[in-house]
C-alpha positions in Angstrom: 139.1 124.6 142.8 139.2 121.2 141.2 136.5 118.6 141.5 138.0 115.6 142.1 135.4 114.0 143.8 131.7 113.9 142.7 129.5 111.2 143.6 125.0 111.1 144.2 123.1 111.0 147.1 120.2 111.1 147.2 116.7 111.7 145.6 114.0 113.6 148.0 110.3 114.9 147.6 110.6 116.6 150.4 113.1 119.4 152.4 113.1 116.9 155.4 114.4 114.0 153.2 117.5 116.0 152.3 121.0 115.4 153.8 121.8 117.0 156.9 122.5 121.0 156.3 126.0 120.2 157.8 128.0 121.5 154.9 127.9 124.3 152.1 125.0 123.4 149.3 124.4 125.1 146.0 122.0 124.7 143.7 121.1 125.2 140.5 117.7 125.3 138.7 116.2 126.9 135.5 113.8 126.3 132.7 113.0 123.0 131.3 115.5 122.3 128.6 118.1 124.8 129.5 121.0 122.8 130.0 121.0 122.5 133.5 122.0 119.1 133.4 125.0 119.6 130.6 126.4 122.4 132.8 126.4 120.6 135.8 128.7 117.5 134.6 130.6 119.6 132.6 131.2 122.1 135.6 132.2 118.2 137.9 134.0 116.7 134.8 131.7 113.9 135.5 129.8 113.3 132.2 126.9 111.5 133.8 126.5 113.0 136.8 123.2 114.7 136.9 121.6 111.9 134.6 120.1 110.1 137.6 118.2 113.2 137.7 116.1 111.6 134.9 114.5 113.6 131.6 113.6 117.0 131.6 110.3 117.5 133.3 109.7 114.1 134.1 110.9 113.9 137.9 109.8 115.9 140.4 113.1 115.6 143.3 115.6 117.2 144.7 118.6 115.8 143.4 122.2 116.2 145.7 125.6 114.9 144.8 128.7 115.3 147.2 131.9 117.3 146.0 134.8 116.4 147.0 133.3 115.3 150.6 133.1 119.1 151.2 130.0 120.6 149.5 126.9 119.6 148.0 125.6 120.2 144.5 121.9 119.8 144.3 120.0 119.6 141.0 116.7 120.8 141.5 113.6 120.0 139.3 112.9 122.7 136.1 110.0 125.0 135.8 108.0 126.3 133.3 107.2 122.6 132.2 103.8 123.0 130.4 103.2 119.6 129.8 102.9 118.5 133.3 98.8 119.1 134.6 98.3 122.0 136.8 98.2 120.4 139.8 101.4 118.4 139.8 103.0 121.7 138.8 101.7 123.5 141.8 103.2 120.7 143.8 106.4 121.0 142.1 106.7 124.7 142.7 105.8 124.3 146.4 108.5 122.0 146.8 111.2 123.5 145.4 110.2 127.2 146.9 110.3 125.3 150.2 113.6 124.4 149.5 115.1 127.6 148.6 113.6 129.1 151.8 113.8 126.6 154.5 117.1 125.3 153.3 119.8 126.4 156.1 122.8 125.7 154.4 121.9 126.5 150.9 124.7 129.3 150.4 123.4 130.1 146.3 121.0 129.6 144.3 122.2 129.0 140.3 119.6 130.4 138.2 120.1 129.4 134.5 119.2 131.1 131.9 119.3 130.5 128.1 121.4 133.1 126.8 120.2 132.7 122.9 116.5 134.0 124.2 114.6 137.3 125.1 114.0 138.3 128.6 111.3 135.7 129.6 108.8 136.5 131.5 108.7 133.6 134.1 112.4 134.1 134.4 111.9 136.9 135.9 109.5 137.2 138.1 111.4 134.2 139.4 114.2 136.3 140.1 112.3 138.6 141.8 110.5 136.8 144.0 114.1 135.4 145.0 115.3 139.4 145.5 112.0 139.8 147.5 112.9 136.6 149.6 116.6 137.6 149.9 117.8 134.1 148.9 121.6 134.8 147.4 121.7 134.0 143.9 123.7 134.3 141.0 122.6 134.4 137.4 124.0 131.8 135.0 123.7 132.3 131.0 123.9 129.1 129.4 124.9 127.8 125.7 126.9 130.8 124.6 129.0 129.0 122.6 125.6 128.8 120.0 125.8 132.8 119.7 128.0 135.3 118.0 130.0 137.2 120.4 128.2 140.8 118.9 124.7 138.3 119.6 125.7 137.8 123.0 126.9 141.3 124.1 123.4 142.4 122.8 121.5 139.5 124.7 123.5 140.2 128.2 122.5 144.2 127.6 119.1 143.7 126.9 118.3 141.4 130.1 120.3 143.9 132.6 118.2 146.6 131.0 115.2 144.6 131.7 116.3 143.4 135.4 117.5 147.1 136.5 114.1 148.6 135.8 113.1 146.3 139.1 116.6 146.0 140.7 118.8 148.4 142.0 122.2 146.3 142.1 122.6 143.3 140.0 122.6 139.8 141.3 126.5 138.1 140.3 126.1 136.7 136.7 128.2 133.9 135.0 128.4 133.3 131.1 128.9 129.3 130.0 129.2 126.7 127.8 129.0 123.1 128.7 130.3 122.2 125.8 133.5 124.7 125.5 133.9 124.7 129.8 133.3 128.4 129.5 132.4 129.9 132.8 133.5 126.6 135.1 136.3 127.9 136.1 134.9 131.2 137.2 131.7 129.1 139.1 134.0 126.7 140.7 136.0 129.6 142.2 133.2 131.6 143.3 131.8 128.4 145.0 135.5 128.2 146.7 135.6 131.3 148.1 132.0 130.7 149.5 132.8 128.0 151.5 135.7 130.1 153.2 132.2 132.5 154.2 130.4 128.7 155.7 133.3 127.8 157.6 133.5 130.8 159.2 130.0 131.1 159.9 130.6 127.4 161.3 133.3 128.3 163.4 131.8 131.3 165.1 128.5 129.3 165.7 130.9 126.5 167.7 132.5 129.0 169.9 
């Protein structure tokens, strides 16, 4: 697939602000500060897509773009932020968990992860509170290009160890680098062939 469209929508607070749930959506989230951002407009080729996004723990919305007037991207907010208070935090994690479970058309969840770091532990029990809630995810290691390929091989290792002590199969996992393109390829197809699985779903739902 190649993005040849990519343009904003919209800014919500809320699931019931978003766009109608009339095409494929994916999404992708992660810690504050782990490139989210980068990846996403290197993954579009747009270089200031997910800017209107805003800083890094500073706005608390669900963020969609349109690609290629056939799927949404959404950019959802970052956790882990410590320096927001306790209660907007709470907010912030009941509005995005309300997303990831009420959202019809949301076809997978992007979770990004910083490949240069240990397992971390609100990482994971993110990820399995998605396994718990069956919400179809893939995991996405990001800024690989800032680790040796030996450094790498040994990070990947260590966090399927960790995730198949809970896990029984592993979730689909991406390696990237916004800043060498590594892994857009791969997302953009696997987002390509998903869509084939909506518009079948679609089709059998109109008949």
């Amino acid at each position: 697939m190649k993005v040849k469209y990519a343009n904003f929508v919209i800014s919500s607070t809320t699931v019931t602000k978003c766009p109608e749930p009339k095409m494929p959506e994916y999404a992708f989230i992660g810690r504050s500060n782990v490139g989210k951002s980068s990846l996403i407009n290197s993954i579009t080729g747009f270089g200031k897509l997910a800017k209107i996004s805003g800083s890094p723990g500073k706005t608390i919305t669900i963020n969609h773009f349109l690609i290629n007037n056939e799927w949404y991207l959404v950019d959802l907010p970052g956790y882990g932020y410590a320096k927001r208070s306790k209660t907007e935090r709470s907010k912030w994690d009941k509005m995005i968990k309300t997303y990831i479970l009420d959202r019809e058309n949301l076809m997978t969840l992007f979770v990004l992860i910083d490949s240069r770091h240990e397992p971390q532990k609100n990482d994971l029990e993110f990820i399995d509170w998605l396994g718990i809630s069956q919400i179809p995810m893939a995991l996405v290691f990001t800024k690989v290009d800032k680790l040796k390929p030996r450094e790498l091989e040994q990070s990947l290792s260590n966090y399927k160890k960790t995730l198949l002590e809970s896990w029984e199969e592993l979730p689909t996992i991406f390696v990237t680098s916004a800043v060498k393109k590594t892994g857009n390829e791969e997302i953009l197809n696997f987002i390509d062939k998903t869509n084939g699985i909506f518009d079948k779903m679609a089709s059998n739902i109109q008949r």
